[in-house]
C-alpha positions as CSV (number, residue, x, y, z in Angstrom):
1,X,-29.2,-170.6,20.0
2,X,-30.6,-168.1,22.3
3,X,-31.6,-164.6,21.1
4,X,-31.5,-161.3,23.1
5,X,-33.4,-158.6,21.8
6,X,-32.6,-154.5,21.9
7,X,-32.9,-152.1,24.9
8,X,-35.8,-149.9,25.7
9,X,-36.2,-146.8,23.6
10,X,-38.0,-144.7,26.6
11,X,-36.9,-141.6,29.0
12,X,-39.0,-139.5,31.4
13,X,-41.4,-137.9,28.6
14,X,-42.5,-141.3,27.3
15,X,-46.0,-141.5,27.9
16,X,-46.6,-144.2,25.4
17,X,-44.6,-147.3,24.6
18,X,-45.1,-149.2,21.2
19,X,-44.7,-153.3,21.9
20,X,-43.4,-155.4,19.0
21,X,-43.1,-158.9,20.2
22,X,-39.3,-159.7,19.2
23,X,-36.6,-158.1,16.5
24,X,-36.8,-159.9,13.4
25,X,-33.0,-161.3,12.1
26,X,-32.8,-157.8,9.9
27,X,-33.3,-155.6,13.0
28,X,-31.1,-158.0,15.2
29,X,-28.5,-157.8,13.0
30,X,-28.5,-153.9,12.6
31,X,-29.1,-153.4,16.1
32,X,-32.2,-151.5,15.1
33,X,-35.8,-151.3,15.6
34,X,-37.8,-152.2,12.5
35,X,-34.7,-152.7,10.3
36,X,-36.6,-154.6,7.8
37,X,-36.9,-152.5,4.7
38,X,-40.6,-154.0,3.9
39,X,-41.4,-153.0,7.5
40,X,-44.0,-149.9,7.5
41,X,-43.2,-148.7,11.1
42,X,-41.2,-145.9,9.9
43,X,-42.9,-144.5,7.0
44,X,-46.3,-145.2,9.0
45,X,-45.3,-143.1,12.0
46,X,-43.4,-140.8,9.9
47,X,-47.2,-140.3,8.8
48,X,-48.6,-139.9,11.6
49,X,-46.3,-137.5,13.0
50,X,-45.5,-135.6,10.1
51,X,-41.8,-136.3,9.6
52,X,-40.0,-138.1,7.4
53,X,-38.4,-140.8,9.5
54,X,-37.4,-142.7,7.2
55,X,-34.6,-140.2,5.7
56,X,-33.8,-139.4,9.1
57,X,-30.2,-141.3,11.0
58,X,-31.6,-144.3,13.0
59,X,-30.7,-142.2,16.4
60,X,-32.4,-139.1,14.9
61,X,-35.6,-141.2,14.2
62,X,-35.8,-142.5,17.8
63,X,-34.9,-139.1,19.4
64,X,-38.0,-138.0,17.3
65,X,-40.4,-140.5,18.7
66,X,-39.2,-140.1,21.9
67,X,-40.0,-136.0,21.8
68,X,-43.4,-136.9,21.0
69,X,-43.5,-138.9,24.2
70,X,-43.4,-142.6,22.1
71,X,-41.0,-145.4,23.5
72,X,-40.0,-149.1,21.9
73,X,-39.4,-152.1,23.0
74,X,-40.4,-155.7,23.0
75,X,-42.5,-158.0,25.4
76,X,-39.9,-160.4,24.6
77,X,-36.3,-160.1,26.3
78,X,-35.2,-163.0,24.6
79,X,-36.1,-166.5,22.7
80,X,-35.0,-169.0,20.4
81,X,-36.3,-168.6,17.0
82,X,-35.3,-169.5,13.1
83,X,-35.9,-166.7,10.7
84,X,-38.6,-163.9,11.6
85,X,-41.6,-165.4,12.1
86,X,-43.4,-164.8,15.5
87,X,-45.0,-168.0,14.9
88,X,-41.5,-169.8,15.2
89,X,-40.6,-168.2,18.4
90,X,-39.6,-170.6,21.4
91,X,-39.0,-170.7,24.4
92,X,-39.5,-166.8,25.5
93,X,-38.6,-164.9,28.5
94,X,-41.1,-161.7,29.1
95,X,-39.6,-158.3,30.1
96,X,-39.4,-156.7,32.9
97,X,-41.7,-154.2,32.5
98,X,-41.3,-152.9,36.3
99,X,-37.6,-151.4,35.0
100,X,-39.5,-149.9,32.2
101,X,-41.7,-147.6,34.3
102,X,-38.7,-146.5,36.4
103,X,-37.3,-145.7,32.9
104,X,-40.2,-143.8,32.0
105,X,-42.5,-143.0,34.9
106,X,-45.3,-141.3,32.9
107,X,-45.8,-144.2,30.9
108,X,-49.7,-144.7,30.8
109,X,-50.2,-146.9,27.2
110,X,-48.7,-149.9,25.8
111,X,-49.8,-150.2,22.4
112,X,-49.4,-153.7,20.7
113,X,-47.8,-153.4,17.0
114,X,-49.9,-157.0,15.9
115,X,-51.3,-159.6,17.8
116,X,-48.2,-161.7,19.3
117,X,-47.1,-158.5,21.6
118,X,-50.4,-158.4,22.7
119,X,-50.5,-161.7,25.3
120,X,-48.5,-159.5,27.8
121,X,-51.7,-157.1,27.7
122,X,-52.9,-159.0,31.4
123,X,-49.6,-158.3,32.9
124,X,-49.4,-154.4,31.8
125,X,-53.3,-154.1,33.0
126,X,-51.8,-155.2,36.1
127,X,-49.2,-152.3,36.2
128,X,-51.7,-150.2,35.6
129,X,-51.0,-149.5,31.6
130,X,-54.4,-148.7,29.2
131,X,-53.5,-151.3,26.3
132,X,-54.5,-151.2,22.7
133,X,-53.6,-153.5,19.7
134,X,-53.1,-152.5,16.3
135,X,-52.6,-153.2,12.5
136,X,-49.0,-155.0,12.2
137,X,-46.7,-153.1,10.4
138,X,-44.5,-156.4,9.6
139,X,-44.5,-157.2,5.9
140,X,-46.2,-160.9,6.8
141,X,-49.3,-158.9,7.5
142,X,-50.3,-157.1,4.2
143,X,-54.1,-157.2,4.1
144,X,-55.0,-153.4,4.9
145,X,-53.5,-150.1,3.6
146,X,-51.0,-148.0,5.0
147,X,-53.3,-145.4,4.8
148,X,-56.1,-147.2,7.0
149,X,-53.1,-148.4,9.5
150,X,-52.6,-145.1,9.9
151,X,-55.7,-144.1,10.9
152,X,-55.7,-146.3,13.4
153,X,-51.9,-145.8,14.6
154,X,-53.1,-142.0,15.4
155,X,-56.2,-142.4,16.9
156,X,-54.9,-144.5,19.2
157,X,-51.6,-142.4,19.8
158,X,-53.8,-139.6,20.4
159,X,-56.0,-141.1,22.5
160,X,-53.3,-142.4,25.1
161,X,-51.2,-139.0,25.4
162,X,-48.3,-138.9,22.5
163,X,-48.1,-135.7,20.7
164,X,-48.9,-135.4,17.2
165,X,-48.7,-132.9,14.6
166,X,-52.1,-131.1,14.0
């Protein structure tokens, strides 16, 4: 069966788009980025921008990354895959990252959440996107802190235009 992942989180203030490679099953089936309860993206960018996104509504929590000019989505529109695992992913179909940056036309960074999002990185460079790739905030990749993920989620959102908390 053929998967279709969620819509682009992004409006005209996104400067910086965070790239997952496809929803897990939990986040399909809520209809939400990072549903996953194990997942770290929310209490990690809470972190980073000094809220607590994870007590905040799902809509609340988006509206708050996207005032801080930080968009979602996936570089995969769709696949077939069994469970969660990016490694069991087949048969994808990319994006269509064009519509994204008529969505959000100061978007200058696409910054990989783990290594799978990351093989789009030649076609962004090619749209003119600065690209980074950081520390997976997916459960299946436990081996550094949330405190050094951190680190490196906010220098790199600092470095490629979002607004942070001082």
């Amino acid at each position: 069966m053929r998967l279709h992942g969620l819509p682009p989180v992004a409006d005209a203030r996104t400067r910086v788009v965070v790239l997952g490679s496809f929803p897990g099953a939990a986040s399909l089936a809520a209809r939400q980025y990072y549903a996953h309860p194990r997942n770290q993206f929310w209490p990690l960018l809470g972190g980073v921008l000094g809220e607590d996104l994870p007590a905040l509504p799902y809509a609340q929590r988006l509206a708050a990354l996207l005032a801080h000019g930080i968009g979602l989505w996936d570089v995969y529109a769709s696949c077939e895959r069994v469970g969660s695992l990016d490694a069991a992913i087949r048969a994808p179909q990319w994006q269509d990252f064009a519509r994204l940056r008529a969505l959000a036309p100061q978007w200058a960074a696409a910054l990989h959440n783990g290594q799978a999002s990351a093989r789009v990185a030649p076609q962004l460079a090619a749209l003119g996107l600065a690209t980074a790739v950081l520390p997976s905030t997916s459960p299946a990749h436990a081996a550094r802190t949330l405190a050094d993920k951190q680190a490196a989620w906010r220098a790199a959102l600092l470095a490629h235009g979002a607004t942070l908390a001082a």
